[in-house]
C-alpha positions, -999 to +999 in steps of 0.1 A: +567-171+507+558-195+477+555-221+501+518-222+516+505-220+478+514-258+470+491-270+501+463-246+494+467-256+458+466-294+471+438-291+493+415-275+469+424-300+443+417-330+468+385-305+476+371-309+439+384-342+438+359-351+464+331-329+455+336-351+417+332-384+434+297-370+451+265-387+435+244-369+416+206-368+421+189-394+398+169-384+365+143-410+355+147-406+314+186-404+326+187-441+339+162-448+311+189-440+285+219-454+307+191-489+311+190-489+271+230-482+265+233-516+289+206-531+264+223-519+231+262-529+246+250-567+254+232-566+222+261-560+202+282-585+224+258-609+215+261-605+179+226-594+173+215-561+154+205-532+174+190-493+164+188-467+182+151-472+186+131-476+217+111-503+200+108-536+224+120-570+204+087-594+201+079-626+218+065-658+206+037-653+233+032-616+223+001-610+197-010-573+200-040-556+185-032-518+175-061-498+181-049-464+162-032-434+163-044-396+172-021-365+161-024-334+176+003-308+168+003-287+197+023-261+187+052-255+162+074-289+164+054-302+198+029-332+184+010-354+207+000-390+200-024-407+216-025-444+212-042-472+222-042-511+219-050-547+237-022-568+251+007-552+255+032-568+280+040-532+299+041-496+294+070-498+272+050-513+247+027-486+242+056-463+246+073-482+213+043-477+196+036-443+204+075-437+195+069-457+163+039-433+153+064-400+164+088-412+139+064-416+111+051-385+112+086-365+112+090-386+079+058-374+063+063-340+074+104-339+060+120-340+093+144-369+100+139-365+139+122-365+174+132-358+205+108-377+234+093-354+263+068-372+280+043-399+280+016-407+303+001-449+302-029-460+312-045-495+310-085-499+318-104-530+309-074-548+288-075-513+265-040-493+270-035-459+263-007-443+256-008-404+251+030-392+241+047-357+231+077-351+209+092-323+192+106-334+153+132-317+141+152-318+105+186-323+126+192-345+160+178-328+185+192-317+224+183-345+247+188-382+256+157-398+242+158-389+207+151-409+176+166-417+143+130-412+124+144-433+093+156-463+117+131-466+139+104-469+115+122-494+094+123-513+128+088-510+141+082-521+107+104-554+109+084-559+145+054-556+132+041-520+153+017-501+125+033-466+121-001-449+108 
């Protein structure tokens, strides 16, 4: 009688097995964390230094001009920052800067953290603007796209991104 349980028991294991290998629908700020792990892994294989920062590395061709920074705290830990500046290279710039300002102001207000939830770029007549959300937090917050407030302001300060 013990008999017909090892196949069942077989089958539903090769069952699960199966339903494991299945791919998963794709989350855009999930390949944007697996894109920057890739980033961060050949970075460290090529001996140069790495944070866990969003900021982009700068060019010789790259000369921006920082506009400014707007803070709104939305409610409780929710800020938004709206930024804007001349010649970035792509979105991600004004997302570094934007990220840059986020981490500043978890600094000035005692937190040591924020967590990105969305930002929304728009470039009209060579101006981009960048208009961001973050929660801060004093300990690392749920989520992929959080930020070391500490480290990435010490690096958008060695790239040069203005953090006020």
């Amino acid at each position: 009688m013990m008999q017909p349980r090892l196949p069942r028991l077989a089958l539903t294991l090769s069952a699960l097995a199966l339903l494991g290998a299945c791919e998963q629908p794709t989350d855009p700020q999930a390949e944007l964390q697996k894109a920057m792990t890739a980033q961060t892994k050949q970075a460290m294989a090529a001996g140069q230094g790495v944070s866990n920062s969003t900021v982009p590395r700068k060019s010789a061709d790259f000369h921006p001009v920082y506009l400014g920074i707007k803070t709104v705290l939305l409610e409780g830990d929710l800020v938004d920052f709206v930024v804007s500046m001349k010649g970035a290279r792509s979105k991600a710039d004004v997302g570094a800067y934007a990220a840059c300002a986020a981490a500043q102001y978890a600094l000035i207000r005692g937190y040591g953290f924020a967590r990105h939830v969305r930002t929304n770029v728009a470039e009209e007549g060579g101006i981009w603007r960048g208009d961001a959300v973050y929660t801060i937090s004093s300990a690392l917050p749920d989520g992929l796209l959080t930020i070391d407030a500490e480290v990435t302001v010490r690096d958008c300060g060695a790239q040069g991104i203005p953090t006020i």
